[in-house]
C-alpha positions as CSV (number, residue, x, y, z in Angstrom):
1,X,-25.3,19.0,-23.0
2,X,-25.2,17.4,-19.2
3,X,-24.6,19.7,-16.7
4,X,-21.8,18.9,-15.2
5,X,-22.1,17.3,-11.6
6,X,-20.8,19.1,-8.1
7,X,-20.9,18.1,-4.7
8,X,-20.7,20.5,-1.8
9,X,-21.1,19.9,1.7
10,X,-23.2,23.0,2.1
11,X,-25.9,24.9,0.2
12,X,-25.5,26.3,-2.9
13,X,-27.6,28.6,-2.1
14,X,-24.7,30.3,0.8
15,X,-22.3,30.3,-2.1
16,X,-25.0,33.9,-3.3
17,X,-24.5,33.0,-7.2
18,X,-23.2,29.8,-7.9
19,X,-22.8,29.5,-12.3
20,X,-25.6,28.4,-13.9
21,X,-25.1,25.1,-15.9
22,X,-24.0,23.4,-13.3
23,X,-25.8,20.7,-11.0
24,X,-25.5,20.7,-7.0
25,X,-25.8,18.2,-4.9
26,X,-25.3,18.5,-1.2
27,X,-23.6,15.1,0.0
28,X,-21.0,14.2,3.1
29,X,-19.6,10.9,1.9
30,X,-18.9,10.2,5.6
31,X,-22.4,9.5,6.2
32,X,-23.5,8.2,2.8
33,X,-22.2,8.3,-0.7
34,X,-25.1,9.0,-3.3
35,X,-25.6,7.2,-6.3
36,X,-24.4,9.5,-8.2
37,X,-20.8,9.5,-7.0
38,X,-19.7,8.5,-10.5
39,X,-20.4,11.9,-12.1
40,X,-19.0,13.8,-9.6
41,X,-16.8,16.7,-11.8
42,X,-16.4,19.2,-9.4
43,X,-16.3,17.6,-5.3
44,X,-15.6,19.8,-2.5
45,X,-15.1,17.5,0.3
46,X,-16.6,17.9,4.2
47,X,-14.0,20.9,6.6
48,X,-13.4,17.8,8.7
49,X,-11.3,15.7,6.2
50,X,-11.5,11.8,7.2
51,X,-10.3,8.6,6.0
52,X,-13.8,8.2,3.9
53,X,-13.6,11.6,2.5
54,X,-10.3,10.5,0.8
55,X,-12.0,7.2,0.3
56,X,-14.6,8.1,-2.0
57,X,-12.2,9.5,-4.8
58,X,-11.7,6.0,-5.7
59,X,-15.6,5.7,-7.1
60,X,-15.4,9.4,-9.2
61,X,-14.4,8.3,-12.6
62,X,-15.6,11.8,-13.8
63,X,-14.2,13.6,-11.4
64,X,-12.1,16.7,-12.7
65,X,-11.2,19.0,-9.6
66,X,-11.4,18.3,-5.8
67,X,-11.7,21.8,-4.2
68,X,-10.2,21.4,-0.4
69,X,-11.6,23.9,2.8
70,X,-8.2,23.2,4.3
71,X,-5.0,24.9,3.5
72,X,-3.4,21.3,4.2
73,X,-3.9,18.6,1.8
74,X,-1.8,16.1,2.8
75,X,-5.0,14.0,4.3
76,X,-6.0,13.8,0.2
77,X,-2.9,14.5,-2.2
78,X,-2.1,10.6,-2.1
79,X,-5.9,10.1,-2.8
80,X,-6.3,12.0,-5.9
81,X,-6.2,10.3,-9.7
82,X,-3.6,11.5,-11.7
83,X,-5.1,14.6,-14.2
84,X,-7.2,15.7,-11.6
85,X,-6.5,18.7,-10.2
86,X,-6.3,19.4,-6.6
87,X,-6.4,23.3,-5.6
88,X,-6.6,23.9,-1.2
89,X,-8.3,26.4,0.9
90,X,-5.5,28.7,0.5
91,X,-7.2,32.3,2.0
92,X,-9.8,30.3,3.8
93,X,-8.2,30.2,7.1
94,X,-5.5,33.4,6.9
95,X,-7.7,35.1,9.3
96,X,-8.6,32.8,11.8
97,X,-5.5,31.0,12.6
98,X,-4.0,34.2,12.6
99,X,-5.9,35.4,15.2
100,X,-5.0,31.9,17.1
101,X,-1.4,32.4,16.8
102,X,-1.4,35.3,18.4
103,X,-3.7,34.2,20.7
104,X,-1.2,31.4,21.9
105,X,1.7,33.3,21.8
106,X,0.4,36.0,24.2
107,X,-1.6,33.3,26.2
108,X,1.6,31.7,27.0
109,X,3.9,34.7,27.4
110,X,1.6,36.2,29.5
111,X,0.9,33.5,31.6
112,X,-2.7,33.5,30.9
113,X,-3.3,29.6,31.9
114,X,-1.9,30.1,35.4
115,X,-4.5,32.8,35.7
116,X,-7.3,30.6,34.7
117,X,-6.0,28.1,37.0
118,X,-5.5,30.7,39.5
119,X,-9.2,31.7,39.2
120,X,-10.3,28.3,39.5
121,X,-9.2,27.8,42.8
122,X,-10.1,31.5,43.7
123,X,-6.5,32.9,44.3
124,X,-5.2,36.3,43.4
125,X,-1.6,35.5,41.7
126,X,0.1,38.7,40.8
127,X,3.5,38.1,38.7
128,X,6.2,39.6,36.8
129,X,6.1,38.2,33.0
130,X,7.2,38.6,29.7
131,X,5.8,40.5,27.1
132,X,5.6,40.0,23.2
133,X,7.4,43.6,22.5
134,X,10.8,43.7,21.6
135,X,10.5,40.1,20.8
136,X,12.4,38.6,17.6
137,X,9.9,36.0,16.2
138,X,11.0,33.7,13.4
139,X,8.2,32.5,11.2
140,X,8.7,29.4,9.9
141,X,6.6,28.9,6.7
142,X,5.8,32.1,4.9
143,X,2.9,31.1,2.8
144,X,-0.7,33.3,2.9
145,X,-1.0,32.3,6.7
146,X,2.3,33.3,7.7
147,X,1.9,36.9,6.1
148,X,-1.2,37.4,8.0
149,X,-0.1,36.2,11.2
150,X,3.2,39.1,10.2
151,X,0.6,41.8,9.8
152,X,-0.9,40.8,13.1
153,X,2.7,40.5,14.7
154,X,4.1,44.0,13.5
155,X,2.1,46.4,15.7
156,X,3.4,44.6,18.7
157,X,6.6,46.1,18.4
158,X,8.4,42.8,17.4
159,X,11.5,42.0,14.9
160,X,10.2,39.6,12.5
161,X,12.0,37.1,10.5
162,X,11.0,35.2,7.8
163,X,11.8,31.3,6.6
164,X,10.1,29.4,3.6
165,X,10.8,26.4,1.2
166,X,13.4,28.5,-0.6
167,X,15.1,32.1,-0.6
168,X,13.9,35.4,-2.1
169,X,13.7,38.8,-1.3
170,X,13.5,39.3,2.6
171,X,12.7,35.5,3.1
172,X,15.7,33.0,3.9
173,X,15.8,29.3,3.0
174,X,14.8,26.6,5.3
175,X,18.2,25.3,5.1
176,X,19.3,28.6,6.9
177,X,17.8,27.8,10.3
178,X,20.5,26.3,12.0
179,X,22.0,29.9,11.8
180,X,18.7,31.5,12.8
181,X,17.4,29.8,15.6
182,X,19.6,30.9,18.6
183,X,18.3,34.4,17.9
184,X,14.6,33.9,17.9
185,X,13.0,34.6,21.2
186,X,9.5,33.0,19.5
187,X,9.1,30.3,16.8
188,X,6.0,30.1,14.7
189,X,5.6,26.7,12.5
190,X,3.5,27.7,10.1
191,X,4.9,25.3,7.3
192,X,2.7,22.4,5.7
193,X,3.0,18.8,6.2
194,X,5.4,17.7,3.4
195,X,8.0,14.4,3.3
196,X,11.0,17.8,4.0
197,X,9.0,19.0,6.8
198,X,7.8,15.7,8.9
199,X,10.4,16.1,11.8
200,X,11.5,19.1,10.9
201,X,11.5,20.3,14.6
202,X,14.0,17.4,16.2
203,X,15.9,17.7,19.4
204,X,18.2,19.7,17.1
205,X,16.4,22.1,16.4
206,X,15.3,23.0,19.8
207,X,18.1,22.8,21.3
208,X,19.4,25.5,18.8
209,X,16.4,27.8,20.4
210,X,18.0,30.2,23.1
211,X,16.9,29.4,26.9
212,X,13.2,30.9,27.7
213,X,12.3,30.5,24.1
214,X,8.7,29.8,22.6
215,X,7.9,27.2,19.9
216,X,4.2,27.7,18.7
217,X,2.8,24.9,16.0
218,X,0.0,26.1,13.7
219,X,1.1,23.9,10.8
220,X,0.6,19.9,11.6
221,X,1.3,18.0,14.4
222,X,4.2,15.5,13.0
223,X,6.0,18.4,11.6
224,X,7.6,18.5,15.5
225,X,9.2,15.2,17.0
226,X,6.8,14.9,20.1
227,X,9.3,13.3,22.3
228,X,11.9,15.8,21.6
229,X,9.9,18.4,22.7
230,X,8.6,16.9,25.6
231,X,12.0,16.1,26.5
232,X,13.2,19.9,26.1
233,X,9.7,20.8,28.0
234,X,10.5,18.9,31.4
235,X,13.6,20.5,31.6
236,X,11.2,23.8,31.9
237,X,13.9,25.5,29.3
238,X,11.6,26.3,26.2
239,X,7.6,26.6,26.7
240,X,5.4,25.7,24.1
241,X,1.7,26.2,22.5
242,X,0.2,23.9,19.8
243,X,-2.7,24.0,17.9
244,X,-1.5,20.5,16.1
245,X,-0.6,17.3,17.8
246,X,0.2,14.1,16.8
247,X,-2.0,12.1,17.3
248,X,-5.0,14.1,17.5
249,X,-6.8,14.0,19.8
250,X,-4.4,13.5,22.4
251,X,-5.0,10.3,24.4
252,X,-6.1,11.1,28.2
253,X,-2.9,9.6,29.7
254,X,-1.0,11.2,27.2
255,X,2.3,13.2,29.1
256,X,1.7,15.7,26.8
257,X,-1.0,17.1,29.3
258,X,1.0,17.2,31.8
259,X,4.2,18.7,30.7
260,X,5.3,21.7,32.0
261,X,5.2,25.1,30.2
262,X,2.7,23.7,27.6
263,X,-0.5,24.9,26.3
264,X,-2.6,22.9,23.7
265,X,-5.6,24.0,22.2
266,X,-7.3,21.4,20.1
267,X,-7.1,22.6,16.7
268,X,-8.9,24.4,16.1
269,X,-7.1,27.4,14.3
270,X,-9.5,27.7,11.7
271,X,-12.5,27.1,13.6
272,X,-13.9,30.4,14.2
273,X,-16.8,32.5,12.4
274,X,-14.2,34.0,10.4
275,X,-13.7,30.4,8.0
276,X,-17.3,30.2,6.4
277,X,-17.5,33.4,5.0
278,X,-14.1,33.5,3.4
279,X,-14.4,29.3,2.2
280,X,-17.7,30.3,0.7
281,X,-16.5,32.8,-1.4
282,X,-13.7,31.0,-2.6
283,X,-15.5,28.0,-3.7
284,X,-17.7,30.2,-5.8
285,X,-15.4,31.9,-7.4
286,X,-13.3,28.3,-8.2
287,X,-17.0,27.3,-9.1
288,X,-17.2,30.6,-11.7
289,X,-13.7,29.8,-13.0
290,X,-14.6,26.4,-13.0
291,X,-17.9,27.1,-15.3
292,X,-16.0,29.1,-17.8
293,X,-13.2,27.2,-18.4
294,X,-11.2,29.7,-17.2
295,X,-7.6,28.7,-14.9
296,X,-8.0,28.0,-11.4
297,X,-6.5,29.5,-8.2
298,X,-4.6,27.6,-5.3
299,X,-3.9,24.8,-8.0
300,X,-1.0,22.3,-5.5
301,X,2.0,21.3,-7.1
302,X,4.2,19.0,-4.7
303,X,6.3,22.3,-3.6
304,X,4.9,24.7,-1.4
């Protein structure tokens, strides 16, 4: 019997015991697709996910699973032939943007750019700001991302409320934030980048947020209406931090850069030493689910 064909865009060897009876190849379509791109099973495309990435699905007639690093797939979903099965990099990045999200909203509270900027031009700024304790943060998207960035959250003395797709127990429906926003002193978009959520954040919806509020975007750029928030911004009465712009990068004469109580940092939430480690282990363990015939994990479905 062939072994069955898969392509990673790293070593097999960093994966510690990838299944026998299966074949490796180490290919990044972006630079050059193989001959052998039309016995492709199992293809776990490049972290960066391009046009050509996506492109390449087109010449797998084999091809049985496509096994993101991302947690977001809408850069692929439309890509994928119908009966193959597309699982994401759910677990992957928990830890990492995580860590960023709290990371930006601190940064901002605290006013942690003016310092650097402060320090830049060698001035001693003292100044009275607000702290993340006794904040009520409303996390918007409570997937694997948005209960890590709660654990985080919790020992910061904060009132946390949760929003996904639909209702259940201690989580309210998307639907309910019109009633939730004016109470939420912080915002966390942690949703993915679905036809319900593109322009989900609308002048609306920030207007709903209470004066002084902070919106911070670790989900996708388009999930937030760019000029709406810049609008709200240059009124100085939300601030803002995003990991995710639209479009990425942001052009230099963008006015994003220059609008007033924003940080951007240029996503890179799951970009830390914290992503290999975890997308390695996960791809083996697809690859040992995979080589067994056994069911496998973070299978998407077009809910989330």
């Amino acid at each position: 019997m062939t072994e069955r064909l898969v392509w990673l865009p790293f070593e097999p060897s960093l994966l510690g015991d990838p299944p026998a009876g299966l074949r490796y190849e180490v290919v990044d379509p972006t630079r050059e697709v193989p001959d052998s791109v039309g016995d492709v099973r199992f293809y776990v495309p490049p972290y960066m996910v391009g046009p050509k990435v996506a492109d390449v699905l087109a010449q797998m007639p084999s091809l049985e699973v496509v096994q993101t690093l991302t947690a977001g797939v809408d850069n692929v979903r439309s890509a994928v032939p119908d009966g193959v099965t597309l699982c994401n990099g759910r677990g992957i990045h928990d830890t990492s943007t995580a860590e960023l999200a709290l990371t930006l909203i601190l940064s901002s509270l605290r006013g942690i750019p003016d310092w650097v900027r402060a320090q830049d031009r060698h001035e001693w700024r003292p100044g009275w700001r607000p702290a993340l304790a006794d904040k009520r943060v409303l996390l918007v998207g409570y997937g694997a991302i948005g209960e890590a960035i709660e654990r985080r959250l919790l020992p910061f003395e904060v009132e946390v409320t949760r929003v996904a797709r639909s209702a259940r127990d201690g989580v309210h429906a998307i639907t309910e934030l019109p009633r939730l926003l004016p109470d939420a002193d912080v915002v966390v978009l942690v949703v993915p980048l679905t036809d319900e959520t593109r322009g989900l954040v609308d002048a609306a919806f920030l207007a709903a947020m209470p004066d002084g509020a902070l919106l911070v975007n670790v989900a996708r750029g388009p999930v937030v209406d760019n000029d709406a928030l810049l609008a709200e911004l240059s009124t100085q009465r939300l601030r803002a931090a995003v990991d995710v712009v639209d479009p990425e990068p942001v052009p230099a004469d963008h006015p994003m850069w220059d609008a007033p109580g924003l940080l951007v940092s240029p996503h890179v939430g799951g970009a830390s030493s914290a992503m290999w480690p975890r997308a390695h282990r996960l791809v083996r363990d697809q690859l040992h689910r995979y080589a067994a015939g056994e069911q496998l994990v973070n299978v998407m479905s077009g809910d989330y």
